[in-house]
PDB file of N, CA, C and O in Angstrom:
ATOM      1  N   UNK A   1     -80.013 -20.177  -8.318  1.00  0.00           N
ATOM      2  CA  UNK A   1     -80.281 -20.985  -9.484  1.00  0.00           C
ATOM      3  C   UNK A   1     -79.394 -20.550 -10.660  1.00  0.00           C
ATOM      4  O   UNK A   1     -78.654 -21.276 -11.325  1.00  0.00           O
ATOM      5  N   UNK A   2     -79.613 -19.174 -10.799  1.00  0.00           N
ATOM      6  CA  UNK A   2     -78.247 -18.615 -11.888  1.00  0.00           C
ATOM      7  C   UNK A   2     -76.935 -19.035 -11.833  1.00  0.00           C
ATOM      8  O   UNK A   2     -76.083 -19.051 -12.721  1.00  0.00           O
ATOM      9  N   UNK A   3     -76.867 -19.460 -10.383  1.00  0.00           N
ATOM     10  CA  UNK A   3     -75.122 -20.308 -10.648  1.00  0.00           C
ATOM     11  C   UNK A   3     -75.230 -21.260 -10.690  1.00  0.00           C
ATOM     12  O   UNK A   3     -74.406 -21.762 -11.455  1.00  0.00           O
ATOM     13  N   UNK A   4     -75.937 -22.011 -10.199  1.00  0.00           N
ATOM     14  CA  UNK A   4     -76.369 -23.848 -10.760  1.00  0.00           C
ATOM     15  C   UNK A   4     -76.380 -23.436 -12.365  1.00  0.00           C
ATOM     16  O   UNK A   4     -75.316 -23.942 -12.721  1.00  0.00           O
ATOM     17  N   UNK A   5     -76.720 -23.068 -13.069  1.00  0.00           N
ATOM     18  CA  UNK A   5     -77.055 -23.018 -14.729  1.00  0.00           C
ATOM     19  C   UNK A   5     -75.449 -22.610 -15.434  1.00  0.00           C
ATOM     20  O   UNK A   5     -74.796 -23.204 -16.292  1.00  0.00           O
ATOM     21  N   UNK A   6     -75.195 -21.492 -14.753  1.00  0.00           N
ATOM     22  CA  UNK A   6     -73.950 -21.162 -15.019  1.00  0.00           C
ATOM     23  C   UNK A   6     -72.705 -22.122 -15.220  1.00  0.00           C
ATOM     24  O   UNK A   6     -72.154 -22.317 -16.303  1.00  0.00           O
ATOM     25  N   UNK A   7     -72.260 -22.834 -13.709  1.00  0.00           N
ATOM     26  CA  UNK A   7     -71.466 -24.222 -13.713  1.00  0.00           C
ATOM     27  C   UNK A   7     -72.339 -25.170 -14.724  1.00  0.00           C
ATOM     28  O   UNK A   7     -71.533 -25.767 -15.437  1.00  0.00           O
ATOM     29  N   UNK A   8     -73.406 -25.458 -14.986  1.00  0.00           N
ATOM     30  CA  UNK A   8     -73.555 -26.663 -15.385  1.00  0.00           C
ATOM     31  C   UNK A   8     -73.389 -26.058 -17.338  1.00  0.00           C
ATOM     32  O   UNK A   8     -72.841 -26.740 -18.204  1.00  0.00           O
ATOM     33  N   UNK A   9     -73.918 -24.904 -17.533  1.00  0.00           N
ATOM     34  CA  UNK A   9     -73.363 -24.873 -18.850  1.00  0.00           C
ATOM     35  C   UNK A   9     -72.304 -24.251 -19.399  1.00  0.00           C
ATOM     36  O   UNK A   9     -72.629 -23.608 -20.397  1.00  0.00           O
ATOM     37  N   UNK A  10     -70.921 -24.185 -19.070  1.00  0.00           N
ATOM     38  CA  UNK A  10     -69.617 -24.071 -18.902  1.00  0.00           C
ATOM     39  C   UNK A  10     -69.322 -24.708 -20.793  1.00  0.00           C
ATOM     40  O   UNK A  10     -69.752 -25.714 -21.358  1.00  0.00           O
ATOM     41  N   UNK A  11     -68.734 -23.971 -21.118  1.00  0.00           N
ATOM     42  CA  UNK A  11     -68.242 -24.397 -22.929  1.00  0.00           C
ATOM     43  C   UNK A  11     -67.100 -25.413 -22.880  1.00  0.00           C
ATOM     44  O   UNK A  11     -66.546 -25.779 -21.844  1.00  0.00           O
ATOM     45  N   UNK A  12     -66.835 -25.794 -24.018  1.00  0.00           N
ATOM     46  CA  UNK A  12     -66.156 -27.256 -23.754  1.00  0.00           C
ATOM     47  C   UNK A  12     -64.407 -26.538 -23.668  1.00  0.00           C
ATOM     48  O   UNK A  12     -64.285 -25.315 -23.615  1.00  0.00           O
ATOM     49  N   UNK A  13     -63.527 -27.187 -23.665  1.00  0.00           N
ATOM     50  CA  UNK A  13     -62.300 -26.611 -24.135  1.00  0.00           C
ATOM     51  C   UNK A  13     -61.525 -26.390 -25.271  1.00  0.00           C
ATOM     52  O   UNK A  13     -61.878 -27.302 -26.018  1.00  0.00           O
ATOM     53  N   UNK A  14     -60.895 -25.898 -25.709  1.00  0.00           N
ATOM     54  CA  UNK A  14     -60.676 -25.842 -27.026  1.00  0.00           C
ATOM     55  C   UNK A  14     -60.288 -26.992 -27.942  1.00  0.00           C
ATOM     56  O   UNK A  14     -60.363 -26.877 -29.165  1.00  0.00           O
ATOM     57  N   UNK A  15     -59.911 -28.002 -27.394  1.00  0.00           N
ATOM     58  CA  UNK A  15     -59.678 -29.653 -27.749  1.00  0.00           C
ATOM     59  C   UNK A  15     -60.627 -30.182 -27.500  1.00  0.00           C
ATOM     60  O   UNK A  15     -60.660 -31.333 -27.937  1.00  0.00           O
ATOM     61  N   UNK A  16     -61.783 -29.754 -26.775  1.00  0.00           N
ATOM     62  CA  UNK A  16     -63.296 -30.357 -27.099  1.00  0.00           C
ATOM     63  C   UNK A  16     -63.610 -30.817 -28.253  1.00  0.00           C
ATOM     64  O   UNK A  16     -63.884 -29.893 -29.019  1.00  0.00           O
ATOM     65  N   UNK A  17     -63.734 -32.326 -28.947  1.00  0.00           N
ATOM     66  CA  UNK A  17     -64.541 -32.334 -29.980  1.00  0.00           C
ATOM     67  C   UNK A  17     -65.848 -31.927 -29.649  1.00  0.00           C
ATOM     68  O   UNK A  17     -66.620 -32.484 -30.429  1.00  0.00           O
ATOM     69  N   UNK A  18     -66.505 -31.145 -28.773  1.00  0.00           N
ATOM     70  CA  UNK A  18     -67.812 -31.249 -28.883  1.00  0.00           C
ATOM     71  C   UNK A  18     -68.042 -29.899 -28.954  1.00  0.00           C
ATOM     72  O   UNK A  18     -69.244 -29.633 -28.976  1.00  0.00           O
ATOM     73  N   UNK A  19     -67.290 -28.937 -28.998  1.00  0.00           N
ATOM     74  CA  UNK A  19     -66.441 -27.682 -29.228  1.00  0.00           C
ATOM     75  C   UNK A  19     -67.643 -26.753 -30.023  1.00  0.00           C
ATOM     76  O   UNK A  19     -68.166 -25.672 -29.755  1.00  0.00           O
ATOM     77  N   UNK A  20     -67.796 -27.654 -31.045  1.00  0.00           N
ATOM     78  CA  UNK A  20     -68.168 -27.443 -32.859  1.00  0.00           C
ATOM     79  C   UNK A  20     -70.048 -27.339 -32.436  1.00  0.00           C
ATOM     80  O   UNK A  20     -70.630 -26.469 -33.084  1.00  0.00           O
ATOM     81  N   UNK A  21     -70.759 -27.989 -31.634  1.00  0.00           N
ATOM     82  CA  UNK A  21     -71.754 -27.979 -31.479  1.00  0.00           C
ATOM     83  C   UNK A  21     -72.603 -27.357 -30.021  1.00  0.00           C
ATOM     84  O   UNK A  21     -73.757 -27.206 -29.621  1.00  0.00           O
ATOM     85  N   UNK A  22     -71.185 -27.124 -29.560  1.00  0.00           N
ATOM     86  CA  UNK A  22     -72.187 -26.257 -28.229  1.00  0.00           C
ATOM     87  C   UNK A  22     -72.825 -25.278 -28.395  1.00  0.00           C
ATOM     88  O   UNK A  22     -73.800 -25.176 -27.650  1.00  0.00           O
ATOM     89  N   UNK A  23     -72.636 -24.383 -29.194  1.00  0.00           N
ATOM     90  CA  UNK A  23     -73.642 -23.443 -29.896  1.00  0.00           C
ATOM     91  C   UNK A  23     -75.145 -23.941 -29.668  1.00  0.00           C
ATOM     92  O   UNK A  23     -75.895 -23.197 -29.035  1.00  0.00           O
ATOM     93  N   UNK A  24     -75.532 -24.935 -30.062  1.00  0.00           N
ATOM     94  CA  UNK A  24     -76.820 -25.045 -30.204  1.00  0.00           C
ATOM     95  C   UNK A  24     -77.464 -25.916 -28.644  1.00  0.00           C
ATOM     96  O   UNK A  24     -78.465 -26.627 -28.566  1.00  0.00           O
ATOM     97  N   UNK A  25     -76.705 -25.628 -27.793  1.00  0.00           N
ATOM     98  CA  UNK A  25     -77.282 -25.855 -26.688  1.00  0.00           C
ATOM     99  C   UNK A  25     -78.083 -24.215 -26.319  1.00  0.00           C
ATOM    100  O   UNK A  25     -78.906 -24.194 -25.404  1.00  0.00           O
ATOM    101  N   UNK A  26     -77.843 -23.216 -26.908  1.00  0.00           N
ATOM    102  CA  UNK A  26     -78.382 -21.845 -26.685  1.00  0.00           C
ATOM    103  C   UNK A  26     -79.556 -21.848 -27.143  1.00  0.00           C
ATOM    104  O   UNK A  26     -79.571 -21.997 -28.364  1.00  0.00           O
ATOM    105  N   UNK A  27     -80.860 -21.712 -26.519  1.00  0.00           N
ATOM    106  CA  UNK A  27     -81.945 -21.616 -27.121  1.00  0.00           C
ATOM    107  C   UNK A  27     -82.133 -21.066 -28.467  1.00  0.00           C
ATOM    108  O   UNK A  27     -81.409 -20.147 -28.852  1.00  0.00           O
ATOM    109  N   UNK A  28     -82.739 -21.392 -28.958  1.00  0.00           N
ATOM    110  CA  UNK A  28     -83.018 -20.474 -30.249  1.00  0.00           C
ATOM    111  C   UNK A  28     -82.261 -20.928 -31.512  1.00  0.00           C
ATOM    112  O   UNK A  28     -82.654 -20.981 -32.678  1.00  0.00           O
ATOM    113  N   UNK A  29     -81.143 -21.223 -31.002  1.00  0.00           N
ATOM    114  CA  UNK A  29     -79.820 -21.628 -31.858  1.00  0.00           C
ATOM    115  C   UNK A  29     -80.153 -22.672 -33.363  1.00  0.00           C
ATOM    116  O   UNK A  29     -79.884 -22.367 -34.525  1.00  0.00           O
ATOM    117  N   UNK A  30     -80.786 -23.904 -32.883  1.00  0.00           N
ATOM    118  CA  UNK A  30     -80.961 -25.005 -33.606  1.00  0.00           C
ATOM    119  C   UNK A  30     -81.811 -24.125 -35.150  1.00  0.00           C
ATOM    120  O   UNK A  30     -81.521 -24.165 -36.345  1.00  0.00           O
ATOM    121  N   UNK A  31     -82.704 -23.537 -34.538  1.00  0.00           N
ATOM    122  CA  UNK A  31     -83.600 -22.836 -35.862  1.00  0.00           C
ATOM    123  C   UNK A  31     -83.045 -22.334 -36.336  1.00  0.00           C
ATOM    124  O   UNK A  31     -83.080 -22.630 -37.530  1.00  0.00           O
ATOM    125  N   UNK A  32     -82.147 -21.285 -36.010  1.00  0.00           N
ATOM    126  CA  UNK A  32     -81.077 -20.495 -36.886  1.00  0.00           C
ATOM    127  C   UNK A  32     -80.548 -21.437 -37.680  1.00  0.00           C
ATOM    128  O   UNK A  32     -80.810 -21.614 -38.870  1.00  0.00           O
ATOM    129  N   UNK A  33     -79.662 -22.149 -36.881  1.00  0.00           N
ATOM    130  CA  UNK A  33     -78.162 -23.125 -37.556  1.00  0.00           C
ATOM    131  C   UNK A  33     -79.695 -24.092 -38.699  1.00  0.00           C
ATOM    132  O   UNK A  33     -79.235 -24.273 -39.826  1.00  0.00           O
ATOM    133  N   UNK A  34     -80.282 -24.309 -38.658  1.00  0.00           N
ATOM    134  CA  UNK A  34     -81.383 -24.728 -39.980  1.00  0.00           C
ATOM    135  C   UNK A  34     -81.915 -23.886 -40.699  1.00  0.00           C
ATOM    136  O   UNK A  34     -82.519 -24.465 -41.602  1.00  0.00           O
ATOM    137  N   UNK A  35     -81.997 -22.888 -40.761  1.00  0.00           N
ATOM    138  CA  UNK A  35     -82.244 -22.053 -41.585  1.00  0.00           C
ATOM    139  C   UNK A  35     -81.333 -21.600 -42.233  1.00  0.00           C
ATOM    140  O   UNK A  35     -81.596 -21.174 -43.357  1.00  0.00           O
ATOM    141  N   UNK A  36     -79.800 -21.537 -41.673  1.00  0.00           N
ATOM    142  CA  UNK A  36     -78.370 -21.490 -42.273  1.00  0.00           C
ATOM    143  C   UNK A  36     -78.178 -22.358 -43.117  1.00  0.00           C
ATOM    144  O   UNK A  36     -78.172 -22.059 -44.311  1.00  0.00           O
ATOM    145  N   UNK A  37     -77.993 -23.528 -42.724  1.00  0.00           N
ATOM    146  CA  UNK A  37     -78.019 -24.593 -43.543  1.00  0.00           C
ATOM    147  C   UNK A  37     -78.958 -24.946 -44.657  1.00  0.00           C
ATOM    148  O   UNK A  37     -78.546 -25.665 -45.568  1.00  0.00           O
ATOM    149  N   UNK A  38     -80.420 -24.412 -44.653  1.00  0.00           N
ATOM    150  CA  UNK A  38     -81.392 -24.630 -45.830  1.00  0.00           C
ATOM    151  C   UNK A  38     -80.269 -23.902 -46.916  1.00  0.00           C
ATOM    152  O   UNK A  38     -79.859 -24.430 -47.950  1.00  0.00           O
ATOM    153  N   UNK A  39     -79.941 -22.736 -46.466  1.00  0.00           N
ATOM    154  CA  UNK A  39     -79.709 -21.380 -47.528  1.00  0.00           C
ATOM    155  C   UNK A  39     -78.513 -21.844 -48.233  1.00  0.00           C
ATOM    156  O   UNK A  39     -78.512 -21.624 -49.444  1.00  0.00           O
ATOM    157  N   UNK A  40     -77.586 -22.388 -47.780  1.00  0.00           N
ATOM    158  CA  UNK A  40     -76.845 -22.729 -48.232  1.00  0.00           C
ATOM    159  C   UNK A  40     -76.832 -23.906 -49.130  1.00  0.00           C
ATOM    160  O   UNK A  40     -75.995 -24.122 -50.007  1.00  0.00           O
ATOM    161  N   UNK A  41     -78.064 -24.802 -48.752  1.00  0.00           N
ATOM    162  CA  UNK A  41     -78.043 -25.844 -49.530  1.00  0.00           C
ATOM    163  C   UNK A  41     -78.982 -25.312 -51.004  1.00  0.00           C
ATOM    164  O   UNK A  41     -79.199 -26.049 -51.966  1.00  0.00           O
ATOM    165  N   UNK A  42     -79.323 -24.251 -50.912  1.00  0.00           N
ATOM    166  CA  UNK A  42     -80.098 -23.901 -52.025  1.00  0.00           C
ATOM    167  C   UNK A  42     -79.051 -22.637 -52.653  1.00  0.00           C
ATOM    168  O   UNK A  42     -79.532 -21.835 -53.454  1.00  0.00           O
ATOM    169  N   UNK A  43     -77.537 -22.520 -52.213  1.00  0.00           N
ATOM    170  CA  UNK A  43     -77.067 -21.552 -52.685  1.00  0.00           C
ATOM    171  C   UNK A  43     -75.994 -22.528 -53.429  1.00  0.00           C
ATOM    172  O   UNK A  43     -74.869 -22.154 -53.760  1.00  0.00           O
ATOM    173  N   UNK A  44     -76.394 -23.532 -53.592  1.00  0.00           N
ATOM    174  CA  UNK A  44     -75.367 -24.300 -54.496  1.00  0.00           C
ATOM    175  C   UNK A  44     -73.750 -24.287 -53.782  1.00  0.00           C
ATOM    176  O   UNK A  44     -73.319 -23.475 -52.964  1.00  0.00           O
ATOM    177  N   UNK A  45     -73.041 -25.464 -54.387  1.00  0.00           N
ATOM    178  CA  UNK A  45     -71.813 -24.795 -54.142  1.00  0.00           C
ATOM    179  C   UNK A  45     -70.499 -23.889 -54.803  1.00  0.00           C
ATOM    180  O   UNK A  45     -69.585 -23.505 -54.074  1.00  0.00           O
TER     181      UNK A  45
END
């Protein structure tokens, strides 16, 4: 099963536009990258 998961979540290539968001296919990820983003939106620019 670890290599079924492995091949199927393979990162895009570096000309991937989708490049920028595979990150948050990693569990956990999405809450972070929103909690990043709150902070920043309250850290002005």
């Amino acid at each position: 099963m670890a290599k079924a998961l492995k091949a199927a979540v393979l990162p895009p290539s570096e000309d991937s536009p989708h490049k920028a968001a595979f990150f948050l296919m990693i569990p956990g990820a999405a809450e972070v990258y929103a909690t990043y983003l709150q902070r920043l939106a309250e850290s002005g620019p």
